[in-house]
C-alpha positions in Angstrom: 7.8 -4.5 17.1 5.6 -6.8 19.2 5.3 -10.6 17.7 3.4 -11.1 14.8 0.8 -13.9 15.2 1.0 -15.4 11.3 -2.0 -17.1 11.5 -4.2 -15.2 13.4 -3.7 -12.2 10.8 -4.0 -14.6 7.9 -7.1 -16.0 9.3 -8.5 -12.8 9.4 -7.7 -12.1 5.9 -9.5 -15.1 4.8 -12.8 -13.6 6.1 -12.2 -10.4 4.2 -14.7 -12.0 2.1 -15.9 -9.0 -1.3 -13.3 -6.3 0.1 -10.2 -5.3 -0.3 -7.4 -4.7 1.9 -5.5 -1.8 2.4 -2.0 -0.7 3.8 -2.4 3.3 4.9 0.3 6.0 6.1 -1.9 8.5 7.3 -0.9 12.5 7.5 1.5 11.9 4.5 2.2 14.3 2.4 4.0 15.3 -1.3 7.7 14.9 0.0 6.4 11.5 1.7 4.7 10.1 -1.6 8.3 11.4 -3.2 10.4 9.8 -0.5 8.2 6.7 -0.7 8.5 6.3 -4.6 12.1 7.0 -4.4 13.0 4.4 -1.6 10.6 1.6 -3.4 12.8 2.1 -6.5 15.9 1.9 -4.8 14.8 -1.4 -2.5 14.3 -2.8 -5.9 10.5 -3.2 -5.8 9.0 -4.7 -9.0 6.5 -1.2 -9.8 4.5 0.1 -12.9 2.8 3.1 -13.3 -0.3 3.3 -15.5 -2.3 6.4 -17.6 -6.0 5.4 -18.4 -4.0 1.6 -18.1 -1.7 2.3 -20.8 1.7 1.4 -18.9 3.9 4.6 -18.8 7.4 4.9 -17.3 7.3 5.4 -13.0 7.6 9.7 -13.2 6.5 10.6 -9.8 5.1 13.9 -9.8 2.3 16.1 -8.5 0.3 15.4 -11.9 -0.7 12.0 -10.4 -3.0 14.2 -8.1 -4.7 16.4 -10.5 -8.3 15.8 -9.7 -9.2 18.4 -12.4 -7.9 16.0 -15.2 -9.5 13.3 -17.1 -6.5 11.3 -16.8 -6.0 8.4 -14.1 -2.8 7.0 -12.5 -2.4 4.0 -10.6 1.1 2.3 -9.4 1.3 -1.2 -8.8 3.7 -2.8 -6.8 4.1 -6.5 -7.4 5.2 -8.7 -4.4 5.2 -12.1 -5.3 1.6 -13.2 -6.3 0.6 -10.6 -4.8 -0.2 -6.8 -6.4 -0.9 -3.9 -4.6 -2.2 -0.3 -6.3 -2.7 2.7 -5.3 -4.6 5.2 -7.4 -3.2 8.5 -5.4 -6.4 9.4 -3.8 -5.2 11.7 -1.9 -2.1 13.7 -0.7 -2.4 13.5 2.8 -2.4 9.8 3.0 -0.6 7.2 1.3 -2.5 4.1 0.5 -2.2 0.8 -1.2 -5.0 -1.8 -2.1 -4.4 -5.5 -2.4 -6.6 -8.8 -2.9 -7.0 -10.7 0.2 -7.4 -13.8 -1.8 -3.5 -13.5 -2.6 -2.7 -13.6 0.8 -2.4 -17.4 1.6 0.8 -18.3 3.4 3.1 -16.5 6.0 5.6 -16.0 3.1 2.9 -13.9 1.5 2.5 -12.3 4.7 6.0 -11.6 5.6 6.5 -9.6 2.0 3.5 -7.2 3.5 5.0 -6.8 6.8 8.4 -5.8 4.7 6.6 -3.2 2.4 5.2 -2.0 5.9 8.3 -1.8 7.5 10.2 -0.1 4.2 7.1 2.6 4.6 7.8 3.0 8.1 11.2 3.6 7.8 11.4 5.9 4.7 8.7 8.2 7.0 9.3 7.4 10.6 5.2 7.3 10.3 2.5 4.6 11.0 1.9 2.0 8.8 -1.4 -0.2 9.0 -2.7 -3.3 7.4 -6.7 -2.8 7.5 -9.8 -4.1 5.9 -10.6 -1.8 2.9 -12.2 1.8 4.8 -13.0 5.2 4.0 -12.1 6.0 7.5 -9.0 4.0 8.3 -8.2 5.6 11.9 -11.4 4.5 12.9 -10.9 0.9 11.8 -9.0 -1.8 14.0 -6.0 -3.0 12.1 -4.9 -6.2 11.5 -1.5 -5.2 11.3 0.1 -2.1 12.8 4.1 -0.7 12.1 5.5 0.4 14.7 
C-alpha cells in the first residue's frame, strides 16, 4: 500500500461540505456481502441491523435485498464516533455511508483505512473511500485499497 497522507485526506473530508461519504467494493456480490458480514462479526465490529429502525438481531440474508417489500434494512457499523450504514442498495456492490463531520483526527481516519483493509482482505477486491456518488468508478477517491 503506498503512504497514506493523513492530512491531505482529512483536509479533503472537511470540504465534503452537505454530502456524505462513502466506502464502495464494486462487482460484489451475495457470497461477498455474506463473507463481509461474517468477517465484521468475527473482527469484533460493534454492528446493528435495523427493520423500518426497529433494531432486530444481525441475520444476514437475501431478504435485506427484496426491493419488492415494504420493509427496509440498514446495518450500522459503529467505529468510534464514527457510524457508517449501509442500506443494501444493491447486490453487486457493497457500500457504506458515513458523516464527514465525524472524521476529525488521523485516529478517526486510521479506523476507516482498517474497515478498508478488513473489506479488502475478506474479498481480495477494491476498496475506496469517495465523496458520496451514484457513479463511484467515475469518481476520484480519496482513499484507495489496494
Amino acid at each position: 500500500m503506498t503512504k497514506i497522507n493523513y492530512t491531505k485526506v482529512l483536509d479533503q473530508l472537511a470540504l465534503q461540505v452537505g454530502g456524505l461519504i462513502e466506502i464502495y467494493v464494486l462487482g460484489a456480490s451475495y457470497e461477498d456481502w455474506s463473507r463481509v458480514i461474517d468477517g465484521l462479526r468475527q473482527a469484533g465490529y460493534e454492528m446493528a441491523l435495523t427493520e423500518l429502525e426497529t433494531e432486530i438481531p444481525v441475520d444476514f440474508g437475501p431478504h435485506v435485498f427484496d426491493k419488492m417489500s415494504d420493509v427496509e434494512y440498514r446495518l450500522a457499523i459503529r467505529l468510534g464516533c464514527q457510524v457508517w450504514t449501509s442500506s443494501f442498495y444493491s447486490l453487486d456492490s457493497i457500500d457504506f455511508q458515513g458523516d464527514p463531520r465525524d472524521v476529525t483526527s488521523t485516529g478517526d481516519l486510521v479506523s476507516i483505512i482498517q474497515l478498508m483493509m478488513h473489506l479488502n482482505e475478506s474479498l481480495a477486491k477494491r476498496v475506496v473511500l469517495v465523496p458520496e456518488t451514484f457513479d463511484p468508478g467515475m469518481v476520484e477517491p480519496y482513499l484507495a485499497i489496494p
